[in-house]
DOROBA-858781 format. One record per atom (N, C-alpha, C, CB): residue in one letter; z, x, y. Coordinates in steps of 0.05 Angstrom, whole numbers, plus 32768, in hexadecimal, padded with zeros to 4 digits. Glycine has a CB too. Example, Ala and Ser with C-alpha at 12.3 -4.5 7.8 and 13.67 -1.06 7.14 Angstrom:
% residues 2
residu,zz,xx,yy
A,809C,8108,7F8E;
A,809C,80F6,7FA6;
A,809C,8108,7FBE;
A,80B5,80E2,7FA7;
S,808E,8101,7FD3;
S,808F,8111,7FEB;
S,809D,8102,8001;
S,8072,811A,7FF4;
//
This chain:
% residues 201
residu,zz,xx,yy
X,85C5,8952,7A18;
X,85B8,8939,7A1D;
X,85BC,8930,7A3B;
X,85C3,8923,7A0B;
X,85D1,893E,7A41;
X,85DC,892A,7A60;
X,85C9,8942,7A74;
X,860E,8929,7A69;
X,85C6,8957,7A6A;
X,85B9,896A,7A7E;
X,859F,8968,7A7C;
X,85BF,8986,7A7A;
X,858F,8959,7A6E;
X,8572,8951,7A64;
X,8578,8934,7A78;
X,856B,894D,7A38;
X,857F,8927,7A6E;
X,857D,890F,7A8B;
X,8579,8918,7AA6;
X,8598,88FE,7A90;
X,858E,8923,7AAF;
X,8597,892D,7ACA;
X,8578,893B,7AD5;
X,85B5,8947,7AC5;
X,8574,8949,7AC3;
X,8555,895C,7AC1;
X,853D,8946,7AD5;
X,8546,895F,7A93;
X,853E,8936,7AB9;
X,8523,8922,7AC6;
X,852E,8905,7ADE;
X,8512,890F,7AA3;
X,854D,8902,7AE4;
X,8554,88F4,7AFE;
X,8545,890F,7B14;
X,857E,88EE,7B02;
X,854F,892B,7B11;
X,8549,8936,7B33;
X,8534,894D,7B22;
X,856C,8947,7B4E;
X,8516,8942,7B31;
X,8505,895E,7B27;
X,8505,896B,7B32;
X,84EF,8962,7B22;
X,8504,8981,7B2C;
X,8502,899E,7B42;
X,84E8,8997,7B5E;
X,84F1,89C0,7B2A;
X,84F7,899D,7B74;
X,84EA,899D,7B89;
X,84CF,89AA,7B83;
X,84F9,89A8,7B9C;
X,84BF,89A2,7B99;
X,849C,89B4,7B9B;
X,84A0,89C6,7BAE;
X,847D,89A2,7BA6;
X,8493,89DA,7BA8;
X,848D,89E6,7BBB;
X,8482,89E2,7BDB;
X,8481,89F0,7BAF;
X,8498,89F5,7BF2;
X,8488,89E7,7C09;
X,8470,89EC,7C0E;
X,8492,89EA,7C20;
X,8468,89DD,7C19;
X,844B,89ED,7C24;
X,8439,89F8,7C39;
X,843E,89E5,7C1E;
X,8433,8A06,7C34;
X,8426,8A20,7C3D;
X,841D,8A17,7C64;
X,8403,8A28,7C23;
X,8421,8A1D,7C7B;
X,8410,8A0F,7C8E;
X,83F9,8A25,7C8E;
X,841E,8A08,7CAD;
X,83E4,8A16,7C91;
X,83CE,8A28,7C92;
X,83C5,8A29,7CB7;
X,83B3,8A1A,7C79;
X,83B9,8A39,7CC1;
X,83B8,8A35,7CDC;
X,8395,8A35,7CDF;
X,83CA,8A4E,7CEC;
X,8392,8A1D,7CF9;
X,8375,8A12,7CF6;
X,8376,8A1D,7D10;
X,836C,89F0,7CF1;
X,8352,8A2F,7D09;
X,8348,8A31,7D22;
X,833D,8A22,7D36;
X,833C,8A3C,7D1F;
X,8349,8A23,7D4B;
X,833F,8A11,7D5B;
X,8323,8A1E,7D7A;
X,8360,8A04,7D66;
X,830D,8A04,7D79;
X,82FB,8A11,7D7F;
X,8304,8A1C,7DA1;
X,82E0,89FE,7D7A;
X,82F3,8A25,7DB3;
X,82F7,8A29,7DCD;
X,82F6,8A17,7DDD;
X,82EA,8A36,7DD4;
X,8302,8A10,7DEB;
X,82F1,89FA,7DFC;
X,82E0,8A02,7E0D;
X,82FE,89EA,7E0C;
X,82CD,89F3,7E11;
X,82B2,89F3,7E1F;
X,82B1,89FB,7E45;
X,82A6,89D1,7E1A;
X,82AC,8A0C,7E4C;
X,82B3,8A18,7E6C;
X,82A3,89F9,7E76;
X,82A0,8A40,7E79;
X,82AC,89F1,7E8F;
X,829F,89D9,7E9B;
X,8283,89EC,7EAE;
X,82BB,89C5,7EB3;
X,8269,89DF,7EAD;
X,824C,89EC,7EB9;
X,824D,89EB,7ED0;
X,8232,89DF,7EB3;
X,824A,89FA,7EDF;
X,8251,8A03,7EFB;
X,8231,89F0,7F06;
X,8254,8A2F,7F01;
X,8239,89E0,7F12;
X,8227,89CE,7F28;
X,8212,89DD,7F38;
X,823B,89BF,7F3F;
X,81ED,89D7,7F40;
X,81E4,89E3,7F42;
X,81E5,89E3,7F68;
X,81D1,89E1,7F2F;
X,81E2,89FA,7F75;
X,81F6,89FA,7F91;
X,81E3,89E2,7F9F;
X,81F8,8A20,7FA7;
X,81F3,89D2,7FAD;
X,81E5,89C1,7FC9;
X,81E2,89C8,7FE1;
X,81EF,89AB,7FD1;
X,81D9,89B4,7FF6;
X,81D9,89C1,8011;
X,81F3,89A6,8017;
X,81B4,89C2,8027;
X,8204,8995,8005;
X,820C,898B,8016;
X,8224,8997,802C;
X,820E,8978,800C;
X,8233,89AF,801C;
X,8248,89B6,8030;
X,823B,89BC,8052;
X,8258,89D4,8023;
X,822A,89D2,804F;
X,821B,89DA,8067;
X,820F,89C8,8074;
X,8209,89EC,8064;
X,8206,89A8,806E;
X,81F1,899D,8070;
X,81E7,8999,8089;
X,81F3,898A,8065;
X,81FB,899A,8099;
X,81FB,8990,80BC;
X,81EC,89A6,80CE;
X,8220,898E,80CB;
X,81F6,89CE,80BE;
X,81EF,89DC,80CD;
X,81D3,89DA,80BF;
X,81FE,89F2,80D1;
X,81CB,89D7,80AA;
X,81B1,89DD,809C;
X,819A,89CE,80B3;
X,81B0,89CD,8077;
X,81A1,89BB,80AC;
X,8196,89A8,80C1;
X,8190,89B1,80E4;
X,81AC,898F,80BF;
X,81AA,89B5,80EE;
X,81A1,89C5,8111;
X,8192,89DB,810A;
X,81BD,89D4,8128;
X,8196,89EF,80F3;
X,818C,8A09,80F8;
X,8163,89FA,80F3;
X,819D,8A28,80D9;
X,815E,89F1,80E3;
X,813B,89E4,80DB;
X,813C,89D7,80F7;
X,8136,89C6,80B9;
X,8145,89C3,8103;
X,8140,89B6,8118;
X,813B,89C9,8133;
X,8155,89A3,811A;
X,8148,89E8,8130;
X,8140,89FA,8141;
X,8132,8A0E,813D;
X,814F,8A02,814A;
X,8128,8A14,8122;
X,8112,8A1B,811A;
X,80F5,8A0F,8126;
X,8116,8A18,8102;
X,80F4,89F3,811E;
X,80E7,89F0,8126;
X,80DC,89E3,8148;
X,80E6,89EB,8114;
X,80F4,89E4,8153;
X,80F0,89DF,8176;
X,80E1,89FA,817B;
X,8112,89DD,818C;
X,80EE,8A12,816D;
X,80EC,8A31,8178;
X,80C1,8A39,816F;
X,810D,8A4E,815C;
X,80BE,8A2B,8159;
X,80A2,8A2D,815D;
X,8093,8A19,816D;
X,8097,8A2D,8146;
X,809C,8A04,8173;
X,808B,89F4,8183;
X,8096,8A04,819F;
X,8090,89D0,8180;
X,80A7,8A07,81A7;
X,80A5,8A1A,81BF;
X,8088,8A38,81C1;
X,80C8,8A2A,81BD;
X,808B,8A4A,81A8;
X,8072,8A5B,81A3;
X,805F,8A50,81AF;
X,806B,8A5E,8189;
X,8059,8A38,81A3;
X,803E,8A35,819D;
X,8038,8A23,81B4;
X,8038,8A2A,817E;
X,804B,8A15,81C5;
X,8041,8A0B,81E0;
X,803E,8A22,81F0;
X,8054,89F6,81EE;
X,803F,8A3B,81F0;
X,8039,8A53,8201;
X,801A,8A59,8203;
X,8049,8A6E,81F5;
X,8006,8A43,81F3;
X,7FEA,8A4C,81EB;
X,7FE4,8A34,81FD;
X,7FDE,8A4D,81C7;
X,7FF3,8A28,8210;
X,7FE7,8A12,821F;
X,7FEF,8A10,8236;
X,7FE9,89FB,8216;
X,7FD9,8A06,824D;
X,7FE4,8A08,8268;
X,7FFB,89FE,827A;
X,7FD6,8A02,8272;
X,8005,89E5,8267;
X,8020,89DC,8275;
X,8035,89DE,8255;
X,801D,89B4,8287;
X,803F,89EF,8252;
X,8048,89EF,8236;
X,8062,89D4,8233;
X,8056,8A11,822F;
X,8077,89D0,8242;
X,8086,89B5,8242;
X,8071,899B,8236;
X,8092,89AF,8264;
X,8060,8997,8244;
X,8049,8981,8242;
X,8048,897F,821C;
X,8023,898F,8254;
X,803C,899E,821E;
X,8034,8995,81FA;
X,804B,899D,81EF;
X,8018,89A7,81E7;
X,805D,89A4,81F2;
X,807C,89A7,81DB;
X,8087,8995,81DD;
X,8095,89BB,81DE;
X,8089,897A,81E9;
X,809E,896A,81F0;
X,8091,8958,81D1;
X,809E,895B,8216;
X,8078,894D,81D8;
X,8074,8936,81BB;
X,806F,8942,81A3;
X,805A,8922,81BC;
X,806A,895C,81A4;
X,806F,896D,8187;
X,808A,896D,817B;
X,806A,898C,818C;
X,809A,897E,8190;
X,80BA,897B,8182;
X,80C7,8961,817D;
X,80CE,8989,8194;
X,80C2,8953,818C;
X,80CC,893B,8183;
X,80BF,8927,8165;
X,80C9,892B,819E;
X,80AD,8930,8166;
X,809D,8927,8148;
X,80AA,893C,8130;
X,8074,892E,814A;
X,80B2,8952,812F;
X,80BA,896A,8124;
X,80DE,895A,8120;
X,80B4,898A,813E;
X,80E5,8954,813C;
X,8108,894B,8134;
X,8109,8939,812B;
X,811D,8947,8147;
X,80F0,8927,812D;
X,80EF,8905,811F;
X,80F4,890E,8108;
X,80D3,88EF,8120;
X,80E5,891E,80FB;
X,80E4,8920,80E2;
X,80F7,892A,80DD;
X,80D2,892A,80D8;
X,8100,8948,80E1;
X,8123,894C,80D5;
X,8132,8932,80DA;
X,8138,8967,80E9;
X,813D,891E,80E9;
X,8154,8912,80EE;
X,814A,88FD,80D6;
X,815C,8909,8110;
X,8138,88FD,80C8;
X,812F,88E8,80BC;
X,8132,88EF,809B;
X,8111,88E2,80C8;
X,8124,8908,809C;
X,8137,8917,8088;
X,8147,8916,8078;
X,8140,8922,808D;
X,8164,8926,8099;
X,8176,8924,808A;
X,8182,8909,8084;
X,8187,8934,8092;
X,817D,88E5,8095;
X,818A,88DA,8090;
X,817C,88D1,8071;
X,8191,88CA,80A7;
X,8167,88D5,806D;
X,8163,88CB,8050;
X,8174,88D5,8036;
X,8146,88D1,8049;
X,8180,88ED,803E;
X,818A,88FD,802E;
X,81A5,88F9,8023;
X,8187,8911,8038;
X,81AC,88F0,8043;
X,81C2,88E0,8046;
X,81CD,88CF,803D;
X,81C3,88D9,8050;
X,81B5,88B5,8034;
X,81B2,889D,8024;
X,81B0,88A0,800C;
X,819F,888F,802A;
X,81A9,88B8,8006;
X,81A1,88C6,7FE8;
X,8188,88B7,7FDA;
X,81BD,88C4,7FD0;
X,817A,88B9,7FF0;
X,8159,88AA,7FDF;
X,814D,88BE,7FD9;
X,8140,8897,7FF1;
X,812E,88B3,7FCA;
X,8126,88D2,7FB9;
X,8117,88DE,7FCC;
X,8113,88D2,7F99;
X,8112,88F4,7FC1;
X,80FB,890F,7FD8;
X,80EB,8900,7FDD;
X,80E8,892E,7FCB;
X,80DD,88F3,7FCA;
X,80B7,88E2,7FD0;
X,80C1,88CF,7FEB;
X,80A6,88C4,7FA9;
X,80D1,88BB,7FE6;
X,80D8,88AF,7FFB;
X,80E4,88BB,8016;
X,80E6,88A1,7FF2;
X,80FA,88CB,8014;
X,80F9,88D3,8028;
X,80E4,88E6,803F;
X,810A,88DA,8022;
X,80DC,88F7,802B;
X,80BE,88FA,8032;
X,80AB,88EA,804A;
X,80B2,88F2,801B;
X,80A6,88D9,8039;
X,809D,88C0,8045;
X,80A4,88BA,8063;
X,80A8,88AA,8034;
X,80C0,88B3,805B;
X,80C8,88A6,8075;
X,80C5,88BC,8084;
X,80E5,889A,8077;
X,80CC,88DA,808C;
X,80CD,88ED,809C;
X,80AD,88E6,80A5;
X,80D6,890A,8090;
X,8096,88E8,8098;
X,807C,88F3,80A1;
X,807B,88D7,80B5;
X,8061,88F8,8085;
X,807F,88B6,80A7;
X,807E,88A2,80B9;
X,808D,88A1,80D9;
X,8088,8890,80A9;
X,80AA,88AD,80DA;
X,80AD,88B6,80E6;
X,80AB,88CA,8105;
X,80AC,88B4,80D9;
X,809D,88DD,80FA;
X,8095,88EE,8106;
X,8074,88E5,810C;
X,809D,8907,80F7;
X,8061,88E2,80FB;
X,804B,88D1,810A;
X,8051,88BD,8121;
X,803F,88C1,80F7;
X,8066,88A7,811D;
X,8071,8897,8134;
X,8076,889E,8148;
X,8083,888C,8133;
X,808D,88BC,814A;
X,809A,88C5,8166;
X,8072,88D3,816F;
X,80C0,88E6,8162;
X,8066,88DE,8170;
X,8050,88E4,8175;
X,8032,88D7,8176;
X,8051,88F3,8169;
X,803B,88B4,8174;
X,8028,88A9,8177;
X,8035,88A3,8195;
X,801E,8894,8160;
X,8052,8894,818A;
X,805E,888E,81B1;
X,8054,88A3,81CA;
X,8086,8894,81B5;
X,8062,88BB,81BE;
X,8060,88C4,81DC;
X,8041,88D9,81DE;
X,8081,88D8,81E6;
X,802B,88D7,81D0;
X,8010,88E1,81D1;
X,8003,88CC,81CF;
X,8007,88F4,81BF;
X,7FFE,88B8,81C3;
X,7FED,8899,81C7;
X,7FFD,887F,81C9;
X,7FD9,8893,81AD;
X,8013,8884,81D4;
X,8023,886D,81D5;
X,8014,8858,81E2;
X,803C,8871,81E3;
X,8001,885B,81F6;
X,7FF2,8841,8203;
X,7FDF,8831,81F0;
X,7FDF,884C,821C;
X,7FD9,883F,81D2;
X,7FC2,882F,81C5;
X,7FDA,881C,81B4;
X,7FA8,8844,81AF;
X,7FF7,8820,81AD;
X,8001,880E,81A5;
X,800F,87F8,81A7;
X,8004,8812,819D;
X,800F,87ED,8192;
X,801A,87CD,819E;
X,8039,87C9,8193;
X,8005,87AF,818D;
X,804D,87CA,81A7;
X,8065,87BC,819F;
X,8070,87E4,818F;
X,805D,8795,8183;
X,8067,87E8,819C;
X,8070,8805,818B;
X,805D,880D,817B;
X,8089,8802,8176;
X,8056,87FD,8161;
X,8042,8809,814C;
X,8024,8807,8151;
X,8047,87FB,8133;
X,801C,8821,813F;
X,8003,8828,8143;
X,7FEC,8818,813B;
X,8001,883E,813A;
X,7FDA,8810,8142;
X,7FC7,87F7,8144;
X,7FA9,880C,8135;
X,7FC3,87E7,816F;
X,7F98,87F9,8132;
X,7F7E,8808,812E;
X,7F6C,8818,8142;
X,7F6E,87F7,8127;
X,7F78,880E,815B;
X,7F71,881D,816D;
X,7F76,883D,8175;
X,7F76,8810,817C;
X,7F8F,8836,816C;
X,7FA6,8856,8173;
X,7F98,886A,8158;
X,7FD9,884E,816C;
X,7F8F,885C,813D;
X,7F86,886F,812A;
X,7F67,887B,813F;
X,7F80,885D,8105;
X,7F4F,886A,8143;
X,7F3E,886B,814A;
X,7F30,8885,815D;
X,7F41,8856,814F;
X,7F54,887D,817C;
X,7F5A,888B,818D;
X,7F60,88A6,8180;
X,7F6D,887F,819D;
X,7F7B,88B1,816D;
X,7F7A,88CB,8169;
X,7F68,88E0,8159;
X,7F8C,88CD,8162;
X,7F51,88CB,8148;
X,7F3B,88D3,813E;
X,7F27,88E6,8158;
X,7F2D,88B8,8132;
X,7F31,88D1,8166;
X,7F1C,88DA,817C;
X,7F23,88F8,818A;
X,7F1C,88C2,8196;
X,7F3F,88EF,8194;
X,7F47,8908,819E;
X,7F4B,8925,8187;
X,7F63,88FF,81AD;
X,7F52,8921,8174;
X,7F49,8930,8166;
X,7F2D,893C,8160;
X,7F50,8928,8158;
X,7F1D,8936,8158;
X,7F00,893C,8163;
X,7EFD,894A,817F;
X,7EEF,8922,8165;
X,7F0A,8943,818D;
X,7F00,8951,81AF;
X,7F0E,8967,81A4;
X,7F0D,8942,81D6;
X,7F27,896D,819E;
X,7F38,8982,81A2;
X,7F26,8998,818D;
X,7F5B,8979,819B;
X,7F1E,8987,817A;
X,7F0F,89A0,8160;
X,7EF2,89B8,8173;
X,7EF6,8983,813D;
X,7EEA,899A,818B;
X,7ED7,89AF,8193;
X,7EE5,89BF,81AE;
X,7EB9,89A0,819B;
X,7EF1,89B5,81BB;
X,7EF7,89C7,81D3;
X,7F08,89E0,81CA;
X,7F09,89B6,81EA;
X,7F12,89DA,81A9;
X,7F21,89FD,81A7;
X,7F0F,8A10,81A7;
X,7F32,8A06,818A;
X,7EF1,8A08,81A4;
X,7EDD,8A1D,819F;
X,7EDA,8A2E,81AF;
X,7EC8,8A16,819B;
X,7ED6,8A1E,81C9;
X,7EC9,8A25,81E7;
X,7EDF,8A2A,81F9;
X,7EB7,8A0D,81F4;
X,7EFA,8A29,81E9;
X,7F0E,8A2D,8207;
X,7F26,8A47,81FD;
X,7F25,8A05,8212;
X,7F32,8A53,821C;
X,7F3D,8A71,8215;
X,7F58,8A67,821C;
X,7F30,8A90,8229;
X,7F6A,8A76,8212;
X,7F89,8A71,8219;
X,7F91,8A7B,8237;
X,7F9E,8A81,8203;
X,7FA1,8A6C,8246;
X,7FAA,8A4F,823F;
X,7F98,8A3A,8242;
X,7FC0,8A46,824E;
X,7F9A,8A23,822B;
X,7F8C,8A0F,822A;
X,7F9A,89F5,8233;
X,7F83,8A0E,8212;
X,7F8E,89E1,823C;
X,7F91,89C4,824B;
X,7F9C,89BD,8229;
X,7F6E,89AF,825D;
X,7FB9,89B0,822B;
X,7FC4,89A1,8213;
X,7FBC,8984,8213;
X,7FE1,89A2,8212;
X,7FA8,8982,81FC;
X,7F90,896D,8201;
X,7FA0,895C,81E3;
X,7F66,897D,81FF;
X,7FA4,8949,81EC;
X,7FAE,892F,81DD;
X,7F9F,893D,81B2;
X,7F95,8906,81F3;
X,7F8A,8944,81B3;
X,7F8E,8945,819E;
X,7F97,8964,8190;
X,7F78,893A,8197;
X,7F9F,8976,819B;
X,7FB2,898A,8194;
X,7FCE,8986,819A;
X,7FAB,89A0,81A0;
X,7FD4,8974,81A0;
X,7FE3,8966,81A5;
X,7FF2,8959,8188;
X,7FD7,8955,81B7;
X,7FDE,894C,817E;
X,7FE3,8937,8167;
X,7FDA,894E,814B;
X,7FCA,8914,816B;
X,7FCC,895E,814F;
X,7FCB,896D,813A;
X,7FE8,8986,8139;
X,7FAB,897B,813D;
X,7FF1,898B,814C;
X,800F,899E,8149;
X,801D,898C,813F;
X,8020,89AB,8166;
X,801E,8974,8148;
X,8036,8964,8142;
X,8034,895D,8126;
X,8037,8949,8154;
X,801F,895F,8119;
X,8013,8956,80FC;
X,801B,8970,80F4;
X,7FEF,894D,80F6;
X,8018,8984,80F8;
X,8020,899D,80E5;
X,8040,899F,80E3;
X,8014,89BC,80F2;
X,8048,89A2,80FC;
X,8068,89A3,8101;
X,807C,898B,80EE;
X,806D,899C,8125;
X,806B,896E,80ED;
X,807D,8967,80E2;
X,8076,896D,80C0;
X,8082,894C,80EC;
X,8061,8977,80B4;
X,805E,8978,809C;
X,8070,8999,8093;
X,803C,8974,8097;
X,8073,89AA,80AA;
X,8089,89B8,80A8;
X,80A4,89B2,80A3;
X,8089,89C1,80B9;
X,80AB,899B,80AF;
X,80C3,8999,80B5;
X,80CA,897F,809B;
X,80C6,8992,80DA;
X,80BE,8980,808D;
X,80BD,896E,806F;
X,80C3,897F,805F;
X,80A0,8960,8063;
X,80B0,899F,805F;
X,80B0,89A9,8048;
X,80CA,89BB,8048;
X,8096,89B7,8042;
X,80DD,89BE,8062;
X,80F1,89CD,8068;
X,8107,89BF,805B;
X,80F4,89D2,8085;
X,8103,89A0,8064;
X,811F,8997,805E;
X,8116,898B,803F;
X,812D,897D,8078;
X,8102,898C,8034;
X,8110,8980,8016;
X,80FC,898F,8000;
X,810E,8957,8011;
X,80F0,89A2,8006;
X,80E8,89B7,7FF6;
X,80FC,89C8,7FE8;
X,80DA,89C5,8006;
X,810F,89D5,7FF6;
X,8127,89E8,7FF0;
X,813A,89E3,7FD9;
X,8138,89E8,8007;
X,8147,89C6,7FDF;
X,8155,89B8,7FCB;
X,8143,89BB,7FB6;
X,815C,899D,7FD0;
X,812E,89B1,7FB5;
X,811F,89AF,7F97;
X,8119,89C5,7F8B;
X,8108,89A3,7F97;
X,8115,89DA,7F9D;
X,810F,89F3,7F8D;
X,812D,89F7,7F7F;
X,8103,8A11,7FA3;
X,8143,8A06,7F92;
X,8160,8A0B,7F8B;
X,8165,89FC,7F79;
X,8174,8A08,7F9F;
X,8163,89E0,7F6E;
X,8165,89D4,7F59;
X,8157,89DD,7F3F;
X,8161,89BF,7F5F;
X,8137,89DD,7F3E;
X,8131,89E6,7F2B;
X,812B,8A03,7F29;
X,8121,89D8,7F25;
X,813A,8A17,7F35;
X,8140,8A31,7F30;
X,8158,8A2F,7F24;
X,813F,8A42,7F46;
X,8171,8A1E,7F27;
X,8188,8A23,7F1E;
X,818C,8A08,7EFE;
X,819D,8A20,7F3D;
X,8178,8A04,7EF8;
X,8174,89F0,7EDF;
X,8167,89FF,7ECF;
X,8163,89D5,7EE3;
X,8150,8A0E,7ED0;
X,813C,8A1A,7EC0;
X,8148,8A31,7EB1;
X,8126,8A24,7ECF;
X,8162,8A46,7EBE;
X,816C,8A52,7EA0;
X,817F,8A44,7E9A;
X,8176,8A6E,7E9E;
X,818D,8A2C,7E9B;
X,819E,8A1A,7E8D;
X,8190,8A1D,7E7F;
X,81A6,8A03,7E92;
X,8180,8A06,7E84;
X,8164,8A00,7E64;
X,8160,8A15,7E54;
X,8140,89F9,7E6D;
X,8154,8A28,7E58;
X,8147,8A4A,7E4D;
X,8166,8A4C,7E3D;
X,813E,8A6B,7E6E;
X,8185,8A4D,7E43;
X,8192,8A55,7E38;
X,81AB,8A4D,7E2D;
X,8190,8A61,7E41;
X,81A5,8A24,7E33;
X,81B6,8A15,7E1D;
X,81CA,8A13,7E37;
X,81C2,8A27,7DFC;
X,81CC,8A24,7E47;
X,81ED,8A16,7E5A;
X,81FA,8A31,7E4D;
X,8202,89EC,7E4D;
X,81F6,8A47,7E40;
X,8203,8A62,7E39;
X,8201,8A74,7E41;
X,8201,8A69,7E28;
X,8217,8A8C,7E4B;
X,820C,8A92,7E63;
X,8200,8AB5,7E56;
X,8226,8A90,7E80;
X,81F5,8ABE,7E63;
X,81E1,8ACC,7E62;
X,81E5,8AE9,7E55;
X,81D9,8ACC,7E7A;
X,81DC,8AFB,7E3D;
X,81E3,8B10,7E36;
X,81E7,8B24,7E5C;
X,81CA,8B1A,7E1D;
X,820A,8B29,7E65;
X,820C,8B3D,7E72;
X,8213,8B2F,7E8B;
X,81F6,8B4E,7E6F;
X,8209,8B12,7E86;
X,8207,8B07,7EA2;
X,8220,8AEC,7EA1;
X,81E4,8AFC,7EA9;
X,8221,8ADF,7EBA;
X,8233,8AC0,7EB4;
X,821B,8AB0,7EA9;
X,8242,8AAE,7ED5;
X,822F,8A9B,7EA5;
X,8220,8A7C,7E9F;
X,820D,8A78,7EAD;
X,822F,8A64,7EA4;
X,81F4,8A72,7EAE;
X,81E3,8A5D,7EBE;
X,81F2,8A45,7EC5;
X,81CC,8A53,7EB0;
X,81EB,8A45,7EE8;
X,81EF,8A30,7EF9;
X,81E1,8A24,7F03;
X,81F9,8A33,7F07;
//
């Protein structure tokens, strides 16, 4: 009787139990950032800004005083890089910065090629009127004239119009491609990296 009590005061212990071991998942590699220009950004910038001095040098060799016509070209060409990069700087978007470069660079090449038609600096209806004009002369005298040619106010304003639409598509074309080259097999492949290959960056 006394060993039947004793029984049900201490029940037999339970069994310990078992640790089971939980798999635990991988952790996730951190996505390698898609590359910028900002480390280089300073040289990116002199090397385009001498790109493009080095063709407006070329191409003043097709005219009789070549200094004359390179001086308001390149400077419409650097308006626009320095304008560029400071937008970039500010971190405003492409469309805008854009913008500002072409405004810009139209400005430095209205000063020093029709600076006399404007007022207070800016360009008036007259100064549009005026490079219409000179444009027109220049369309016909390329016909009739042999190298070297007289650097006539409206080849003048037409280099300076190409150079700076160059010097737009140099400095913020690149980034946008390099971006969506280095996004498009993310997307295509989830951020996983590639049978054989690394991760998309």
């Amino acid at each position: 009787m006394t060993d039947l009590i004793e029984a049900r005061r201490d029940p037999p212990a339970a069994p310990a139990a078992r640790h089971r071991r939980v798999a635990v998942p991988p952790r996730p590699r951190p996505r390698r950032r898609a590359p910028t220009r900002a480390g280089g950004e300073g040289w990116v910038e002199v090397t385009l800004a001498g790109l493009t001095a080095a063709a407006v040098v070329g191409l003043a060799r097709l005219f009789r005083t070549p200094a004359a016509f390179a001086a308001p070209v390149a400077l419409a060409g650097l308006g626009a890089h320095a304008t560029g990069w400071a937008s970039r700087r500010a971190r405003l978007r492409a469309s805008v910065g854009a913008l500002l470069a072409r405004a810009a660079g139209t400005l430095a090449a209205t000063w020093t090629v029709l600076g006399r038609t404007t007022v207070m600096g800016l360009p008036t209806l007259a100064t549009w009127r005026v490079a219409h004009h000179q444009l027109a002369v220049a369309a016909g005298a390329i016909r009739t004239s042999t190298v070297p040619v007289a650097p006539l106010a409206g080849f003048e304003l037409a280099a300076a119009a190409g150079v700076v639409g160059a010097a737009m598509l140099a400095d913020w074309a690149p980034p946008t491609v390099l971006a969506g080259h280095a996004q498009a097999p993310m997307a295509q492949t989830g951020g996983r990296p590639r049978p054989g290959g690394r991760a998309a960056c």
